[in-house]
N, C-alpha and C positions, 0 to 999 in steps of 0.2 A: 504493500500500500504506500509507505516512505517515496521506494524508489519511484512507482508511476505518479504520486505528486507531485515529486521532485521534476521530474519530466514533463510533465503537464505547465507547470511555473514554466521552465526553462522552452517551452513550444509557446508557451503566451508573451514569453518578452521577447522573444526571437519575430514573433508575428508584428508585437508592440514595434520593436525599432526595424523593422522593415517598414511599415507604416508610417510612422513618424521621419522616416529617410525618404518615403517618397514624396512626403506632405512637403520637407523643406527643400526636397529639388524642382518643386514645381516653383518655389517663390522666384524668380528671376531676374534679376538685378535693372535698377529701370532706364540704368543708361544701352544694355543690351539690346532690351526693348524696341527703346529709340531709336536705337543706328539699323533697326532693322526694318524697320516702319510700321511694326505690329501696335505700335502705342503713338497717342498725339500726346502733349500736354499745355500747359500754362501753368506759368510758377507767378507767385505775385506777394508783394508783404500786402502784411495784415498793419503794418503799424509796429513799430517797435525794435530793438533789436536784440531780443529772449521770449525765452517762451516757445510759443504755439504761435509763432511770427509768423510763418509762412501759408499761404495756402495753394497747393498745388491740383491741378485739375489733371484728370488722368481720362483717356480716352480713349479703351480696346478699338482696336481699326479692326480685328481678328471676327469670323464667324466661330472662331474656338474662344471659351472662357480664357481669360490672363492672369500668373498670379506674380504681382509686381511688389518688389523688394526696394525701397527705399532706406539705404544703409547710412548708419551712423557712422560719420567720418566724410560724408560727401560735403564737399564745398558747393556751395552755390554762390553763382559766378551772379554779381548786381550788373544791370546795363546801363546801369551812371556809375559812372568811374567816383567819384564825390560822395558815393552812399557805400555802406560797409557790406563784405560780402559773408555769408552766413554759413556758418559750419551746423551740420546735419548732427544733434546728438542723441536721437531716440529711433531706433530703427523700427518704419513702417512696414507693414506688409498686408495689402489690397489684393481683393481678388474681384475681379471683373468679369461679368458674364457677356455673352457675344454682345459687341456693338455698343456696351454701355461704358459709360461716361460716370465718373465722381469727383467730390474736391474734398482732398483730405488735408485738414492741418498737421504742418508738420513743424516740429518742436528743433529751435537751433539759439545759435548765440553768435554775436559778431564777431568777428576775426580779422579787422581790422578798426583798433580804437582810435586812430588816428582819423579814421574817414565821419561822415556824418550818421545818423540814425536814419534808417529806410524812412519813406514815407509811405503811408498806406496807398496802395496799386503800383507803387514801386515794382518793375517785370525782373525777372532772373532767367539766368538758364543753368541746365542740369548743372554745369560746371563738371569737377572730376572729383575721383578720392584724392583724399589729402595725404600729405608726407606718413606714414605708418605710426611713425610715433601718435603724430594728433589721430590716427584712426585706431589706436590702441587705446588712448585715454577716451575718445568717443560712444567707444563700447564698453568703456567699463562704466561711464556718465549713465548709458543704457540700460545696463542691468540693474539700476539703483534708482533712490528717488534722494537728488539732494535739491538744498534751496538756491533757484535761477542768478543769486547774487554768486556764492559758491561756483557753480558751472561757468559764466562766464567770466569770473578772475582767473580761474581755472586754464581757459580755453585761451585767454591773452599773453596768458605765462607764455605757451606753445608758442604763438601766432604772433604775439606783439614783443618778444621777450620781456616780459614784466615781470619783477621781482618775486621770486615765490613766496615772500611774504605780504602778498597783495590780499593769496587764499584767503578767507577769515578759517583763524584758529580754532573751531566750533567743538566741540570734543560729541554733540550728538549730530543725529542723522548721517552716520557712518562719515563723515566727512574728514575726522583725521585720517581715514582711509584711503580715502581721495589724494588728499595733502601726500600722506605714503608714498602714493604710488606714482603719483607725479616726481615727486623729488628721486625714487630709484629709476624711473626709465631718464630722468635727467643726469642720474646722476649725481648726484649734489646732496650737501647737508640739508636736514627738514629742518628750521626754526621751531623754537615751542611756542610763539608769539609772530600775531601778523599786524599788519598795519591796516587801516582806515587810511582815506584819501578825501579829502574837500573837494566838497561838487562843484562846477565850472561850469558856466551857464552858456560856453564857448568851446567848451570841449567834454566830450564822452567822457575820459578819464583824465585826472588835472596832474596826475604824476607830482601834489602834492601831502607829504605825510598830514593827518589829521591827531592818529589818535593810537596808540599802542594797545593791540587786543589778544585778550588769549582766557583761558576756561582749564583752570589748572586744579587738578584734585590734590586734597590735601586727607590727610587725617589727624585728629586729635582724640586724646584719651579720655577727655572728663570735658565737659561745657568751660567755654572761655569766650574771648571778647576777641574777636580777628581784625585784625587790617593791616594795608598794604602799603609800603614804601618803596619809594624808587629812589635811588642814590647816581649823581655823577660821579667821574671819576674821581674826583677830590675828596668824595665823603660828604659832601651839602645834599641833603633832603629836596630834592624838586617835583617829588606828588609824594601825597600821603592821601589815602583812600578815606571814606567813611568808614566809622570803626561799626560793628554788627557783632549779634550774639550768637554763637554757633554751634550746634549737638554734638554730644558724644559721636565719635566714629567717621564716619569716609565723609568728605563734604566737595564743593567747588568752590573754588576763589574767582570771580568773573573780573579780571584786570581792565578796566577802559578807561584808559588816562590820555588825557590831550597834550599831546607831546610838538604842537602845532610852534614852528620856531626854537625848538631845541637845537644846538649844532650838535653837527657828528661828534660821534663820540662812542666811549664804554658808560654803560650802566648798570647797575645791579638792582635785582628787585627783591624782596623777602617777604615775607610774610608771617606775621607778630601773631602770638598768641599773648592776649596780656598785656600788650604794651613793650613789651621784652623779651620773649624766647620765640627766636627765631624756629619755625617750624617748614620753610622753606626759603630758599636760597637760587637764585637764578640769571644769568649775565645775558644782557642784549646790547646790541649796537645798533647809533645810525650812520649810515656813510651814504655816499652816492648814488648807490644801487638800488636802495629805496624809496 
């Protein structure tokens, strides 16, 4: 009875991902599509430059159903050179029956901050995939759900090289995950702290520092009184946090200090239990890069 179970399982997953392998070879990549003339389209903003920005019109030309794969990591190419072109980070996948027509929004971020913010009817074309790296971090955007601020500092690091502490520090919504994995396929040291940037009524991103952020776990033994200092390198006090009451065991310290006109430099930051026993200890810098 074991063994014919066993067998039985093993004829149901075998059936299963035969199934499931031909379900995902029918999806069909929709620039393929394109160049072959089985699909029309129209790409157009909706407004915006995140989100669910895009809406793309799709249009089987086929008497046979289509099943069209809008992959995360596709660039879409703007037809003003002056408005930003939109990187793909949520992979679609539409199925079309003969002759029909739909318009699906599709979910992207700009990738370039220096250009303008699309304007709604703003036209696109498919454009191509993008360098591997950004089409690896795209898919990994895809399998997760982070906050559209997150994604597009994210997507600027790639595209605009912007300092990977532009990320915000978030410690939920997987996104020190995110932060992770960017800084390994970069390369590079992660920061435990990210920056804020003043808005610019002139520019997308003002590429200037606002404000020092980060969501640092801490623990304590017995209820105490916490807050936060920041030291230059001389040893002078330049933020000291509101003090709060804190519970026994595991907590978060949410660091958000306006560091707006600071020059570069070393900093240390700690964090008091009491007024005096330091319970964390931590060094950051400002320089150029930021």
């Amino acid at each position: 009875m074991k063994k014919a179970y066993v067998a039985l399982l093993f004829c149901l997953s075998q059936i299963c991902s035969s199934h499931c392998f031909s379900l995902s070879r029918e999806f069909i990549s929709v620039q393929k599509l394109l160049d072959t003339g089985q699909l029309g389209s129209r790409i157009k903003s909706l407004g915006g430059h995140s989100g669910r920005c895009i809406e793309w019109e799709l249009q089987n030309n086929n008497s046979d159903s289509l099943y069209v794969w809008i992959e995360a990591g596709r660039k879409l190419d703007s037809d003003n050179p002056g408005e930003q072109d939109i990187l793909v980070v949520r992979h679609e996948r539409v199925a079309l029956g003969p002759r029909e027509s739909t318009k699906v929004a599709v979910e992207g971020v700009c990738c370039q901050a220096t250009n303008s913010s699309p304007e709604t009817e703003s036209s696109y074309s498919p454009g191509k995939m993008a360098p591997d790296v950004w089409v690896l971090i795209a898919n990994y955007i895809s399998a997760s759900d982070f906050p559209s601020e997150v994604v597009q500092h994210t997507i600027w690091v790639l595209s605009d090289e912007h300092d990977i502490r532009s990320i915000p520090a978030i410690q939920g919504f997987s996104t020190q995950a995110l932060r992770e994995k960017v800084a390994e396929v970069l390369d590079i040291d992660l920061p435990w702290y990210s920056f804020d940037y003043s808005d610019d009524s002139l520019e997308l991103f003002s590429g200037e520092r606002s404000h020092i952020f980060a969501e640092i776990p801490y623990e304590i033994p017995f209820h105490a009184i916490i807050g936060g200092v920041i030291y230059d390198a001389t040893g002078k006090i330049v933020y000291q946090s509101p003090m709060y009451n804190a519970r026994t065991g595991k907590n978060v310290f949410v660091l958000n200090a306006s560091i707006a006109g600071w020059p570069n430099g070393r900093y240390t930051f700690e964090i008091l239990e009491d007024l005096h026993t330091v319970n964390q200890y931590r060094a950051f810098s400002l320089d150029d890069n930021g």
